[in-house]
Backbone as CSV, one residue per row, in Angstrom:
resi,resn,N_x,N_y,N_z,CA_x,CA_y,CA_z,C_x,C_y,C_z
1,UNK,0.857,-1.186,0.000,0.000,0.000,0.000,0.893,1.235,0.000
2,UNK,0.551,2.405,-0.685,1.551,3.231,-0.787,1.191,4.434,0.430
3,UNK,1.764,5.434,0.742,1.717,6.641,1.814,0.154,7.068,1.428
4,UNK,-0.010,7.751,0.301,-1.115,8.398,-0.074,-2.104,7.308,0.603
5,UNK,-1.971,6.359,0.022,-3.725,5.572,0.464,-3.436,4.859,1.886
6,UNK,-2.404,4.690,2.601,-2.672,4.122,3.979,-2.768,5.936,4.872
7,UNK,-2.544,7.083,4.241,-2.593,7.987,5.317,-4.517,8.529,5.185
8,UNK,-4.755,7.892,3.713,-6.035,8.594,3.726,-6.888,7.299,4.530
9,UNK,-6.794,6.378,4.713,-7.088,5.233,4.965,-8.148,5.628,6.511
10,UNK,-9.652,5.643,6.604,-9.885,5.508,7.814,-9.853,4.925,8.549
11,UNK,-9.765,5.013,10.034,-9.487,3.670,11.376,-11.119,4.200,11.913
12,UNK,-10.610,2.676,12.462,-12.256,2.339,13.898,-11.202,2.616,14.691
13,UNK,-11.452,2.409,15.875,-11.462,2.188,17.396,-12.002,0.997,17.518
14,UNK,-10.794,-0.233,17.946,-11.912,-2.201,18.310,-11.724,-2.257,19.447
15,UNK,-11.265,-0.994,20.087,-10.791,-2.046,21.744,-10.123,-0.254,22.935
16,UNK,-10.119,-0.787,23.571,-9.527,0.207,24.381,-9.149,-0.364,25.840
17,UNK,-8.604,0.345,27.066,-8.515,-0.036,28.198,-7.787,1.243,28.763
18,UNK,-8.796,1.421,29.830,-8.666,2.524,30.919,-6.854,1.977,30.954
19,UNK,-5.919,2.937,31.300,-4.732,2.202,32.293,-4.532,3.656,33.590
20,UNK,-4.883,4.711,33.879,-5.060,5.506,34.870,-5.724,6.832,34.614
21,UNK,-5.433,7.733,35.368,-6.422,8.850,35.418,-6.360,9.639,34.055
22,UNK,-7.484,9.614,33.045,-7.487,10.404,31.711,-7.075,9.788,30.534
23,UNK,-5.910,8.869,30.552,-5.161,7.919,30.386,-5.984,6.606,29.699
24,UNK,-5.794,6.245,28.111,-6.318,5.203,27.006,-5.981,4.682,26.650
25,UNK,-5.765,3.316,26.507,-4.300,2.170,25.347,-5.775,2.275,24.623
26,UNK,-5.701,2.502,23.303,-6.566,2.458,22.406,-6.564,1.586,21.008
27,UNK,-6.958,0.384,20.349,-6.563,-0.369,19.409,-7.396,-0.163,18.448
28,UNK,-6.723,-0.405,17.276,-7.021,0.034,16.394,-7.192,-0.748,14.988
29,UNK,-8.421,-0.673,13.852,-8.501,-1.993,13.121,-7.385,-2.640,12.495
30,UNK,-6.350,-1.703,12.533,-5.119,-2.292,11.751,-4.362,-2.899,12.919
31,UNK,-4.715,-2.685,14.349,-4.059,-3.309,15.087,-2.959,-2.671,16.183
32,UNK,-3.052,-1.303,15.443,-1.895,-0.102,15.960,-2.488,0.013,17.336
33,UNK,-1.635,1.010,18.398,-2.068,1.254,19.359,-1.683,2.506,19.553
34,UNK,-2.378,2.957,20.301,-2.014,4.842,21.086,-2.436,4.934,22.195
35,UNK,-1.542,5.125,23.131,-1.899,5.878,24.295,-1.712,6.801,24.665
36,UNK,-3.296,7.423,25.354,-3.114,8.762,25.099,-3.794,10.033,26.678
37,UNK,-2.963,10.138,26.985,-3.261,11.396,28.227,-4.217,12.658,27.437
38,UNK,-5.679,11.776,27.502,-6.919,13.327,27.442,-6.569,14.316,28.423
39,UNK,-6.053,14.494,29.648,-5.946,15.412,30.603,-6.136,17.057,29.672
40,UNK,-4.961,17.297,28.900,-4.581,18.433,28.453,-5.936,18.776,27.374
41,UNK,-6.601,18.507,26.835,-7.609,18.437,26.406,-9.094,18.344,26.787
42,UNK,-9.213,18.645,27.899,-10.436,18.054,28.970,-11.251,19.460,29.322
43,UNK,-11.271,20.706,28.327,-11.456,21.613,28.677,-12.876,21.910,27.596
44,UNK,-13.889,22.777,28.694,-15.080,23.001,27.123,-16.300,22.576,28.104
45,UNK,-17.830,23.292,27.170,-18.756,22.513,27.959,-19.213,21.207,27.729
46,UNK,-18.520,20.495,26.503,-18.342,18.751,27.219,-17.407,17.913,27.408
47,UNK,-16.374,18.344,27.031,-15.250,17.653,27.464,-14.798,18.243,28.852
48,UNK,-15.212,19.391,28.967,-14.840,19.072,30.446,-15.462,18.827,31.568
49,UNK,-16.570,18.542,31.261,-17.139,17.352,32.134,-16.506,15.899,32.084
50,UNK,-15.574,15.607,31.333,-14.628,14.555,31.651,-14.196,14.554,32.840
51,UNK,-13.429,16.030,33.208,-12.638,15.636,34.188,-12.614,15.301,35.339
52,UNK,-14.105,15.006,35.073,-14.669,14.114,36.842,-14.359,13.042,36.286
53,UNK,-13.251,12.285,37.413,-13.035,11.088,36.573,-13.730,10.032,36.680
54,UNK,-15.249,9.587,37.546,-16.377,9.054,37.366,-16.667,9.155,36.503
55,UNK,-16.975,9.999,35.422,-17.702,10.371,34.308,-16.370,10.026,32.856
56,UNK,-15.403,10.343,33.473,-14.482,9.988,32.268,-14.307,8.323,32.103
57,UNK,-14.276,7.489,33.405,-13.926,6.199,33.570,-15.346,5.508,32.735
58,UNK,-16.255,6.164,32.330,-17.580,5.881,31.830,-17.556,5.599,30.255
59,UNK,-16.080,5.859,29.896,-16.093,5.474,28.405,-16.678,4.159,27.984
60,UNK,-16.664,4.416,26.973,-17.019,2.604,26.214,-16.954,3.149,24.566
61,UNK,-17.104,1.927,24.060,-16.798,1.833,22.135,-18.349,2.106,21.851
62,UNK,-18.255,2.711,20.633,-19.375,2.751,20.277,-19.241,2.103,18.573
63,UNK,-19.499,0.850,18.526,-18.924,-0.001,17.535,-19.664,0.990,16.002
64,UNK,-20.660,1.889,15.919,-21.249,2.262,15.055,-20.800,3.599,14.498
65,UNK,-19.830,3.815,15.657,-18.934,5.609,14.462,-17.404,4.631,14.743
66,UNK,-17.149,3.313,15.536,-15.778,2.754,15.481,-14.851,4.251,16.269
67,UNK,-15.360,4.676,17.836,-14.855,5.417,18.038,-15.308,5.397,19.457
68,UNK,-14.539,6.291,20.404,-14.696,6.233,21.881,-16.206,7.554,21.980
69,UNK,-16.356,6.566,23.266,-17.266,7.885,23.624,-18.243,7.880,24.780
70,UNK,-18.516,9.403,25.153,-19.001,9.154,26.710,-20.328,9.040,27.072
71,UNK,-21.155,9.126,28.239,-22.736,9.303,28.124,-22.713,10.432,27.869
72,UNK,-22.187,11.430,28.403,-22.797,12.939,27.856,-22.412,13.475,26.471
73,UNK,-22.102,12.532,25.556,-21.897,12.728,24.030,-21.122,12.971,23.987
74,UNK,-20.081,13.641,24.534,-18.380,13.311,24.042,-17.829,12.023,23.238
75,UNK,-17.452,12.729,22.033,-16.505,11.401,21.416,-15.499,12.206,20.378
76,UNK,-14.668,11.621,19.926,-13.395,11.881,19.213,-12.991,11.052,17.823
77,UNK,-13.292,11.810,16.623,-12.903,11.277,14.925,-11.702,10.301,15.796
78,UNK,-12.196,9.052,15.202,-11.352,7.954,15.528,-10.079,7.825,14.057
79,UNK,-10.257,8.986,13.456,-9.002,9.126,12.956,-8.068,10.490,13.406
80,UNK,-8.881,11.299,14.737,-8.019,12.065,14.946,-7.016,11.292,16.477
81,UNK,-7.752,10.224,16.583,-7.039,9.247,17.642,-5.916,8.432,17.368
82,UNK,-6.120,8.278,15.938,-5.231,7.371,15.175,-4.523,8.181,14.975
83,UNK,-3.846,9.528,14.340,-3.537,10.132,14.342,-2.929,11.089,15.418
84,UNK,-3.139,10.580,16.634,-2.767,12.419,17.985,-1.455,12.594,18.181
85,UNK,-0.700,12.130,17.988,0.564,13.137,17.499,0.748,13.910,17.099
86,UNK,0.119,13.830,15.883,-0.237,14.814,14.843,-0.797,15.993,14.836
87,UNK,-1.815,15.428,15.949,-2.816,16.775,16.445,-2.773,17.388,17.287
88,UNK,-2.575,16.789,18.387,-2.426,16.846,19.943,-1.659,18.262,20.374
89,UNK,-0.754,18.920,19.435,-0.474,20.336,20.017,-1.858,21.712,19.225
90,UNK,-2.094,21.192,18.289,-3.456,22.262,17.764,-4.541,21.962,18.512
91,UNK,-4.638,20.568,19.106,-6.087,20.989,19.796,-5.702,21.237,20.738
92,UNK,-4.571,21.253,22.037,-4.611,21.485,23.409,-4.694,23.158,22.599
93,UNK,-4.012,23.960,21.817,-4.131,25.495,21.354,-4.903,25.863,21.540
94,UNK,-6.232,25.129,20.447,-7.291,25.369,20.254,-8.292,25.626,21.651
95,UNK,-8.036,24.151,22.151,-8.735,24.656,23.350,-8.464,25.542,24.387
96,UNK,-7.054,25.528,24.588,-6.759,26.612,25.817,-7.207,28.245,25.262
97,UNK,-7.310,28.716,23.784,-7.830,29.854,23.428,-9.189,29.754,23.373
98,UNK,-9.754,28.616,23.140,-11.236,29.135,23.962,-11.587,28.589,24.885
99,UNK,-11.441,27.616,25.523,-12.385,27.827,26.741,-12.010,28.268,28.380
100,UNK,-10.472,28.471,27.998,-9.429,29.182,29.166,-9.361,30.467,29.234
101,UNK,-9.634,31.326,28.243,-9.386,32.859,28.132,-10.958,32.906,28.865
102,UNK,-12.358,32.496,28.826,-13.218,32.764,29.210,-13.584,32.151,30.585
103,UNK,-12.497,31.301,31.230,-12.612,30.406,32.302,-12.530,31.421,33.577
């Protein structure tokens, strides 16, 4: 498979497991894994209701978008999961310019 078509390539989410506070080993249909500290990201009126971590430990798969997600509708493009390296400094940006300047 060449770069172009495995980067356009979408992922599910098949599996996951809490391992501590905020904290995801997350698997993936190709099998990949990421773990990933939501902490820095936990900001907003629904993600940060994550950071009760009752409410965050409440994840589960939702086999029908192949992506994580919470009861209060929080969930995350299970290709920006597959991907958070990638992303992970534009959205903590993103979020600390909005929902921290108004906090």
């Amino acid at each position: 498979m060449n770069k172009a078509i495995a980067e356009s390539h979408l992922h599910d989410v098949t599996g996951f497991k809490l391992l501590h506070k905020y904290t995801i080993r997350i698997e993936f249909d190709d099998k990949s894994i990421q773990i990933i500290d939501f902490e820095p990201v936990l900001y907003g009126p629904v993600f940060g209701q994550l950071r009760d971590i009752e409410i965050f430990n409440q994840v589960s798969l939702n086999s029908d978008i192949g992506t994580l997600f919470w009861p209060n509708g929080a969930d995350i493009d299970p290709n920006v999961l597959y991907h958070w390296p990638e992303h992970i400094d534009a959205i903590i940006e993103q979020r600390q310019q909005q929902f921290m300047a108004s906090a």
